[in-house]
Backbone bond lengths (Angstrom), bond angles and torsions (degrees), N, CA, C in turn:
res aa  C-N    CA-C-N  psi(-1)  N-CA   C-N-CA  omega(-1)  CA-C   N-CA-C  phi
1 X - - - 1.460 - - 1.518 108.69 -
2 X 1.213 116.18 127.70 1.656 127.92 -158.68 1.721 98.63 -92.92
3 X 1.568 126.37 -12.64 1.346 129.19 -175.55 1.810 99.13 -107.49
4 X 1.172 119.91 -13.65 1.730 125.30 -157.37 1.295 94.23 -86.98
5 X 2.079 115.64 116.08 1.152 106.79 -176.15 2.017 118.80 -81.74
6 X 1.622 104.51 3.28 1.093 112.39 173.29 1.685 114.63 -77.30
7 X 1.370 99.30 -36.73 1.466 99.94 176.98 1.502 127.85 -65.94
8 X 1.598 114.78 -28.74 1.032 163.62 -172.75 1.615 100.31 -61.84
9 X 1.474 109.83 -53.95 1.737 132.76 -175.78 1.798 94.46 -72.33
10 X 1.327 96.58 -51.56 1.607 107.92 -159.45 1.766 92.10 -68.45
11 X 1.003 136.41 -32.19 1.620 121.68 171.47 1.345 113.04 -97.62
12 X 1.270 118.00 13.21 1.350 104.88 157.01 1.901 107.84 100.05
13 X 1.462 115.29 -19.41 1.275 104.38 176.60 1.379 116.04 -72.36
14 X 1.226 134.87 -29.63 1.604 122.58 170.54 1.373 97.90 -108.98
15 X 1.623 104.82 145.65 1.620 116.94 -171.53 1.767 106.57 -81.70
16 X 1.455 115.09 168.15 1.406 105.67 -176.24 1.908 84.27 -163.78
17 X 1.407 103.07 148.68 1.489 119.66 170.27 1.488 96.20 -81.38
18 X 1.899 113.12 88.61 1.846 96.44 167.39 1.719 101.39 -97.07
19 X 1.720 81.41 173.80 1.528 102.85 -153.92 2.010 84.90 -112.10
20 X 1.586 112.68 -37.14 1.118 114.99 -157.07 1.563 100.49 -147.35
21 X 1.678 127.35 138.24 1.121 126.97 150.35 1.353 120.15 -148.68
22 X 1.233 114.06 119.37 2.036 103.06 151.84 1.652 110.20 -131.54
23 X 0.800 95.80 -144.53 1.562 112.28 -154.96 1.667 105.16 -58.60
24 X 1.577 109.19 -44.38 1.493 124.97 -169.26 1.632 102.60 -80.41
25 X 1.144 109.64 -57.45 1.667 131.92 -163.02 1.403 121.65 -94.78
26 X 1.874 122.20 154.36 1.413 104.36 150.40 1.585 91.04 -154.22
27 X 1.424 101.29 143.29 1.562 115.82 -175.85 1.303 101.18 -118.31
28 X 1.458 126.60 117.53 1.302 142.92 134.53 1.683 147.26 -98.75
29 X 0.993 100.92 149.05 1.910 102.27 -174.16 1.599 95.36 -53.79
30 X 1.150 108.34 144.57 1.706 120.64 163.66 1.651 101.67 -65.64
31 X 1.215 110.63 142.33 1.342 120.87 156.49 1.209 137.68 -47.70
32 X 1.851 91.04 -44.01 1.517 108.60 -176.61 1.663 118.81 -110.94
33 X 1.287 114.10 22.88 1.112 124.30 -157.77 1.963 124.82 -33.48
34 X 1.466 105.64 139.29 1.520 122.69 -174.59 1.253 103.41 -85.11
35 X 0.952 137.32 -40.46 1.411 151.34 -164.56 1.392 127.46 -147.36
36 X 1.288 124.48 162.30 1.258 137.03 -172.43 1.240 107.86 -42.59
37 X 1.147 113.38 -42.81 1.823 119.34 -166.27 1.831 85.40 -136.53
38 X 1.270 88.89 113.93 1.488 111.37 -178.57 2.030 116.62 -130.26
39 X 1.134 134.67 79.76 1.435 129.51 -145.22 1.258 87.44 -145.75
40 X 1.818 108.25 137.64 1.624 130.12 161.93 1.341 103.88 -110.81
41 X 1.457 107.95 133.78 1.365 132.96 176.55 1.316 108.57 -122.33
42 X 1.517 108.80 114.87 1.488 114.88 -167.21 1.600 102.82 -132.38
43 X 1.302 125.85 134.84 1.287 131.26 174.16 1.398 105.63 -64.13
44 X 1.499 138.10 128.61 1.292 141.31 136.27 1.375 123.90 -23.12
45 X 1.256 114.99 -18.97 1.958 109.42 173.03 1.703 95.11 -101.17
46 X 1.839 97.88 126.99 1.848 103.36 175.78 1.113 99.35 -44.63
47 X 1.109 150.85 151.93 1.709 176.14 90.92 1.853 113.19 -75.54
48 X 0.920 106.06 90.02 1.751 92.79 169.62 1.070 134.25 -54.73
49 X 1.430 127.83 -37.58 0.949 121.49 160.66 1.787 114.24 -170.76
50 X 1.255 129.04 -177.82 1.668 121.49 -151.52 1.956 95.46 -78.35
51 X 1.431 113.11 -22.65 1.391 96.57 157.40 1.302 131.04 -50.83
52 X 1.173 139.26 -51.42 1.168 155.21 149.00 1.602 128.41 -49.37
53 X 1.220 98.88 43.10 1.685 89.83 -173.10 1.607 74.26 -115.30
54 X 1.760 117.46 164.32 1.413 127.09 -170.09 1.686 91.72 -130.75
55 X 1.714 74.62 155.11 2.252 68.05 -173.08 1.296 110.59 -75.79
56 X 1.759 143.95 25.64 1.631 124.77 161.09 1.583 91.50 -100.69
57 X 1.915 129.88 32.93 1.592 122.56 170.78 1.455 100.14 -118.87
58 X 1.323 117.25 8.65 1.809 118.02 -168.90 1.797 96.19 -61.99
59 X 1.314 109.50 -36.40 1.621 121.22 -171.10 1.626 107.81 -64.53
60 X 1.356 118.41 -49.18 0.882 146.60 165.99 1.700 114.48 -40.38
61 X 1.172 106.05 -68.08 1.678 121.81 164.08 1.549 135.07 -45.31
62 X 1.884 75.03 -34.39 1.724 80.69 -172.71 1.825 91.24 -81.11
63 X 1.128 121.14 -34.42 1.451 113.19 -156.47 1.583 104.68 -81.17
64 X 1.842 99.80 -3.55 2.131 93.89 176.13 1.319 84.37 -72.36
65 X 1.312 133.17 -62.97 1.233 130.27 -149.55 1.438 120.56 -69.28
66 X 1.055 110.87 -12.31 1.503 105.83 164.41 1.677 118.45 -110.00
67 X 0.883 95.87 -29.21 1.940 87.29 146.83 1.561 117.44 -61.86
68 X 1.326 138.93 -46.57 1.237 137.51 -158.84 1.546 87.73 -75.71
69 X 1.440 141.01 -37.85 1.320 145.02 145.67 1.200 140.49 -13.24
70 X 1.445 102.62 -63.82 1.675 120.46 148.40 1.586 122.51 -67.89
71 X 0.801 140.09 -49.26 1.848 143.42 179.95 1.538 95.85 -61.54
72 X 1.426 133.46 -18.07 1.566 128.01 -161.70 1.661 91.80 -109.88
73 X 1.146 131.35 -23.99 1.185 141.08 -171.99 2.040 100.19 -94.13
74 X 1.474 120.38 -46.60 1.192 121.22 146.29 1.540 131.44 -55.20
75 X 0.967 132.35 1.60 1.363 149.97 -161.34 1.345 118.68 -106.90
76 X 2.108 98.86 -34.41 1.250 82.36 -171.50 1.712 95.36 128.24
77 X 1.625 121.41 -33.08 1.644 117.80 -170.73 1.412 109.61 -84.89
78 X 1.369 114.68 4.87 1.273 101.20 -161.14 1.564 122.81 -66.38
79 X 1.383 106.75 -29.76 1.437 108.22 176.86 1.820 114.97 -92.92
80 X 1.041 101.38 -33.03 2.037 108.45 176.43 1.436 100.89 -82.84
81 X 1.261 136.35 -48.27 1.221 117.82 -177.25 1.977 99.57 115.10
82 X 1.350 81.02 172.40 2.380 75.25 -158.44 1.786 73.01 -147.98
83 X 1.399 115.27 153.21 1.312 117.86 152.52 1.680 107.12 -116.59
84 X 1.573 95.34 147.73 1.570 100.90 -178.87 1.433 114.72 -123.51
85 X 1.755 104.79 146.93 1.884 91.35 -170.33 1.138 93.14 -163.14
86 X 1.275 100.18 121.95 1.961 122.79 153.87 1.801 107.22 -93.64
87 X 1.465 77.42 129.15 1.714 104.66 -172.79 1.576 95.85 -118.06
88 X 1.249 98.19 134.89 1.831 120.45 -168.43 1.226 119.05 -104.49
89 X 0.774 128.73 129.64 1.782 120.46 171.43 1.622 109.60 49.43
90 X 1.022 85.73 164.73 1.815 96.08 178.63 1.402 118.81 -64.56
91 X 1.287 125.77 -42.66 2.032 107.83 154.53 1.353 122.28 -63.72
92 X 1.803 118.20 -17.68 1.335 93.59 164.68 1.796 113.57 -95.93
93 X 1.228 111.24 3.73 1.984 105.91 145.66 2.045 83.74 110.03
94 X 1.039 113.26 12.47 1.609 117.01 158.27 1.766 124.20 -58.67
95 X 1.045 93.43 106.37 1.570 108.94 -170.81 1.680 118.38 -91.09
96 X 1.023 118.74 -14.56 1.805 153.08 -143.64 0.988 102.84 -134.96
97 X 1.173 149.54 104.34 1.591 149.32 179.00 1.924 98.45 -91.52
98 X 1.229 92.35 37.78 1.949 103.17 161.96 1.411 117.65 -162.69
99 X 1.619 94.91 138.79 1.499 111.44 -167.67 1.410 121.48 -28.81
100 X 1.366 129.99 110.56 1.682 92.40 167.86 1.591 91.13 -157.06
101 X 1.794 100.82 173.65 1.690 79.83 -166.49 1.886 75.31 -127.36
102 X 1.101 111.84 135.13 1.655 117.43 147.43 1.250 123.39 -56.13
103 X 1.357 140.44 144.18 1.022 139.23 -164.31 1.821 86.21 -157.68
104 X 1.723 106.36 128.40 1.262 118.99 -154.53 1.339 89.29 -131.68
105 X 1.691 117.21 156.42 1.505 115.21 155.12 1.415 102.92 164.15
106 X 1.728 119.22 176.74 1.095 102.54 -164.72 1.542 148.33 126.73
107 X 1.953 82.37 -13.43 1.401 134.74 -126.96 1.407 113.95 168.40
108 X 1.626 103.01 127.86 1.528 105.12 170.88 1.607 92.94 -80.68
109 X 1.545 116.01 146.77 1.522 117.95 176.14 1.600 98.07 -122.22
110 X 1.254 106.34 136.01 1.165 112.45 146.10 1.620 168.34 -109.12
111 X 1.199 128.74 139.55 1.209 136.32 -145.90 1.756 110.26 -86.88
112 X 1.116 117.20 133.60 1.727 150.60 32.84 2.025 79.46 -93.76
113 X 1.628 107.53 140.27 1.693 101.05 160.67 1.512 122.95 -54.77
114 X 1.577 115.40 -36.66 1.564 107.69 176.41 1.684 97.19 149.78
């Protein structure tokens, strides 16, 4: 996607502090960070968002989530614990029209976020 500023990161035209990349994945520090450990992990294939995932990406899905697992456990969450959250569409507060999950910690957080 030639407008997707994730895709945009992922080829290299806008710069980003990453934490993690290969072939599938790329993990970077948030810009705007909430917490100590503030990082988006976004798959390299456009996906807009977790509505839109098709069932030959379940493989795909499973391996964000267990990477976003490992980088939070590298980070620093491994013993306090990190919360992670993909936000969907614009009532669920999705700003990024591409998949990605935040992964927070660092910090006790508290619940409802707002």
């Amino acid at each position: 996607m030639t407008d997707c500023i994730f895709c945009k990161i992922i080829a290299g035209e806008i710069p980003s502090r990453k934490i993690y990349e290969d072939d599938e994945f790329l993990a970077f520090h948030d810009i705007t960070p909430q917490a100590p450990v503030h990082f988006l992990l976004i798959p390299k294939k456009h996906i807009r968002n977790i509505m839109e995932l098709e069932p030959e990406d379940s493989v795909l899905a499973g391996r964000l989530l267990n990477k976003a697992q490992e980088l939070a456990k590298e980070q620093g969450c491994a013993e306090e614990g990190a919360r992670f959250v993909i936000n969907c569409k614009t009532n669920g507060g999705q700003t990024v029209d591409h998949l990605h999950i935040h992964v927070l910690g660092g910090r006790f957080l508290t619940w409802p976020p707002g």
